[in-house]
N, C-alpha and C positions, 0 to 999 in steps of 0.2 A: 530223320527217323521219328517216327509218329511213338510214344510211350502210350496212348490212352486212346479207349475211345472216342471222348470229346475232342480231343485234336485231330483224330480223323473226322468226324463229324463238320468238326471248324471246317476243313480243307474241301470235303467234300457239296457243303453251303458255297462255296467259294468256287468251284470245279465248273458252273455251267451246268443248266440241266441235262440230263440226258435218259433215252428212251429206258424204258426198260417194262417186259414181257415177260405175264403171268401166264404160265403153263397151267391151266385148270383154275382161270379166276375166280371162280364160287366159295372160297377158302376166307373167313371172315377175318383171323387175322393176318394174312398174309395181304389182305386187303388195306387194314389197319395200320401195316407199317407201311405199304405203298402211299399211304394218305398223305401221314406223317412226313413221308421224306419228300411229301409232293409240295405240303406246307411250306418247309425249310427250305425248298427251291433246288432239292435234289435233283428228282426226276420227275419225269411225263409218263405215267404210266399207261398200258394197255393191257386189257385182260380177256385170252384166249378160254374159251368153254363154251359152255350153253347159256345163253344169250339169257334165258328168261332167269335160269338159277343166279347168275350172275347178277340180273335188273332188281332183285330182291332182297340186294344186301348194297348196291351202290350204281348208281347212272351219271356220276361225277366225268367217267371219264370213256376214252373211245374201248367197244369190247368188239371184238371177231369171233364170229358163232363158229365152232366146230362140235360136232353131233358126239364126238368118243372122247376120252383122256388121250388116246393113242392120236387123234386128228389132232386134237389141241396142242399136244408135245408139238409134232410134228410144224405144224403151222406157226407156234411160237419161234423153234429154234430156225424156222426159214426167216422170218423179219427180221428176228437177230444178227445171223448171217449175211442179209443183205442191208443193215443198217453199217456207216463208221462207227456210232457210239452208241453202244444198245448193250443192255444187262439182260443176262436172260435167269427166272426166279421159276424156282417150283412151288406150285401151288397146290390146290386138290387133285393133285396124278398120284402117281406110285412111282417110288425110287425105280422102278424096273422100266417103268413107260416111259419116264421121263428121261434116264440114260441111253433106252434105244433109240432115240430121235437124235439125242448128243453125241453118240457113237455110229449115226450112222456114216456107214464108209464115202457116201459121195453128198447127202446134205447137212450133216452135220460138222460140230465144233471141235474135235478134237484136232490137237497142234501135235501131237508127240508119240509117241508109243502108249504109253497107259496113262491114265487121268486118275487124280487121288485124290485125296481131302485133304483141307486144312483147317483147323480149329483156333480161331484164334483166342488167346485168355487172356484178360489183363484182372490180374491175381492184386488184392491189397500189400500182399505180401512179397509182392515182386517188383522191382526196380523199373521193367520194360515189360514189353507187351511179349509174352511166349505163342511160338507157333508148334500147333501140335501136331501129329502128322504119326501114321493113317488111322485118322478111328470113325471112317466111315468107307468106306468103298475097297481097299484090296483087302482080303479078309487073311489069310498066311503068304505075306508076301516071300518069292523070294531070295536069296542074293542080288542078282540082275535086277528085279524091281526097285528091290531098296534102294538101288541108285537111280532111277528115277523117279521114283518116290521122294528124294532128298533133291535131285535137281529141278521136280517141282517146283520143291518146296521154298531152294535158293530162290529162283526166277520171282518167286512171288515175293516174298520179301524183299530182290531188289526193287522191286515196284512203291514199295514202299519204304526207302530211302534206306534199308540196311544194305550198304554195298559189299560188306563179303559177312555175310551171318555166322554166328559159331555153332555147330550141329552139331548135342549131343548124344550117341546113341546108345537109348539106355537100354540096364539088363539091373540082375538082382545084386552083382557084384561087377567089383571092377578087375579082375584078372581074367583070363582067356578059360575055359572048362570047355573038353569038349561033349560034356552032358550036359550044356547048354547054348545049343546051336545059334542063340542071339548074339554070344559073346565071341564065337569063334566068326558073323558073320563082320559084329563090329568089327575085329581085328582086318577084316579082309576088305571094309568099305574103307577104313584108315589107311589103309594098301593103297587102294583107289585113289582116291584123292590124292596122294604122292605122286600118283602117278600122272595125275594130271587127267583120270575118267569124271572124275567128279569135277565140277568147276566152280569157281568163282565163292569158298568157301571154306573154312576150317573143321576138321570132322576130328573129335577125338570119343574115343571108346572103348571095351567098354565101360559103362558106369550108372552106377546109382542115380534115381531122380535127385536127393539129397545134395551129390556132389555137383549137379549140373545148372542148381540154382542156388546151393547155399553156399558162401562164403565162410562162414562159421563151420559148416560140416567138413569142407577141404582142408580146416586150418587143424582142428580137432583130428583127421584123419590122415592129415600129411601127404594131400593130395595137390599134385599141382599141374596145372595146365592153362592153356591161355582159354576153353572153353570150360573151364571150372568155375561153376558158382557166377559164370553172367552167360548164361546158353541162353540164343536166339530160337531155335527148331532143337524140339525136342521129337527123335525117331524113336516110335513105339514098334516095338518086335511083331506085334499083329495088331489085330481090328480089335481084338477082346481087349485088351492093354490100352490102346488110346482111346477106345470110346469109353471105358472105364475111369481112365484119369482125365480126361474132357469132362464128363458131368460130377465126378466127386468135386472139380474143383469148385462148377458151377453151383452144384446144390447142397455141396457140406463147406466150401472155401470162400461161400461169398463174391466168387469172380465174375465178373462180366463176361458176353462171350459172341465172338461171331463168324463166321464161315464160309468155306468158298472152298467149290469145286476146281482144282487147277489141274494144267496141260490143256486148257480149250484156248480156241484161240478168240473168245469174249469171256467177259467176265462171267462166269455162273454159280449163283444163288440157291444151293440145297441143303434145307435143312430141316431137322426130327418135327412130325406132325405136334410134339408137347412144348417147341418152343415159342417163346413167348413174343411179342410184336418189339420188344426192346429188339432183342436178340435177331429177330429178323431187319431193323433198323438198323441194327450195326453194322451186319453181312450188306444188306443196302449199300451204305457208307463205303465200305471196305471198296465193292464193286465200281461204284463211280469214283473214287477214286487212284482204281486202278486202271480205269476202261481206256483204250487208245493209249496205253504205253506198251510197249514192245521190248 
């Protein structure tokens, strides 16, 4: 179980290099953390766009011309596709151009029924590294997503050495209200999982962010559960709520932060035009170190 970014970092210096494919390489810093993790013996980078936009900010490494964002998407996620060990990163595209090449039905990545996001945070204030889950890509998910949304979100984390994660799904309180449809769905994904639809993990809910990381808040409240106050994947009720608590953490909590598209069947690399080359180096990280595990 990785706690920090530097120990995924460690592991991933250590991993072997491996390819990885920029969708719209004219992107300066998405450039910047490709350098970086090329430095540390991460990866091999390649970056798909226009050749001249591209020669103007690096000629470091090999680029393939494609004339649109839509060619570049396109052309990146085929070499990914036909590489064993290849990352695929967005770069100067549009989240739209660049999931229609990931989503396409016969040359694209996806493994599963829906593909989601993962944010990952390692918070000062937190013991282990939180997985956050969905605050970028389903926007109202829901029942039926939310379980693959969570079985994403297992899958990724056992990749990274959590082998059965604690998922808690939060709402504003912790009792059932049915004028509040997140808590009657947690009641129904906790169903699930008994049942054995969910796998490979513990799902308690609903509950407060408070009771799902703090230990003190469950003692004070009289709260007890085995994913009380040490939650692996925290399940946000929509897109508004995890993209919300994903940047308060990062830009009012101090936290680190990095991210990944999962349910493809290669690692993929998406994230906000405002983050920084740290933050695109982590997600880097995260990627080779998950690439060719299954």
């Amino acid at each position: 179980m990785y706690r920090s970014f530097q120990e995924i970092l460690d592991r991933a210096q250590k991993s072997g290099r491996k390819k990885i494919v920029i969708a719209g390489g004219d992107d300066p810093i998405s450039i910047k953390a490709a350098e970086r993790a090329y430095e540390l013996g991460m990866v091999t980078p390649i970056f798909v766009g226009e050749r001249q936009k591209i020669e103007k900010l690096t000629t470091r490494f090999e680029i393939i011309e494609a004339k649109s964002p839509d060619e570049a998407c396109l052309k990146a996620v085929e070499i990914v596709r036909n590489e064993q060990n290849a990352i695929l990163m967005k770069g100067h595209v549009t989240t739209r151009e660049f999931l229609k090449a990931v989503l396409d039905s016969e040359k694209g990545l996806r493994a599963g029924k829906l593909l989601s996001h993962v944010a990952v945070v390692e918070s000062p204030y937190y013991h282990k590294l939180l997985f956050v889950t969905d605050g970028g890509m389903v926007i109202k998910p829901t029942l039926e997503q939310k379980k693959f949304i969570i079985q994403n979100a297992v899958e990724f984390t056992k990749k990274l050495g959590i082998e059965k994660p604690k998922v808690a799904i939060l709402a504003a309180v912790e009792k059932v209200n049915p004028d509040m449809p997140e808590t009657m769905d947690a009641e129904a994904l906790v169903d699930a999982q008994k049942r054995g639809e969910i796998k490979d993990c513990v799902i308690e809910g609903p509950m407060a962010l408070d009771l799902a990381v703090s230990k003190f808040a469950c003692e004070m409240k009289s709260y007890k559960g085995e994913v009380a106050g040490d939650a692996d994947i925290l399940l946000m009720p929509d897109i508004a709520a995890g993209n919300i608590s994903a940047k308060a953490m990062l830009y009012l909590g101090g936290a680190k932060f990095g991210g990944a598209v999962v349910g493809t069947t290669k690692p993929c690399v998406m994230l906000s035009r405002a983050d920084t080359d740290e933050i695109k180096l982590n997600s880097i990280a995260l990627g080779v170190v998950t690439c060719g595990i299954h």
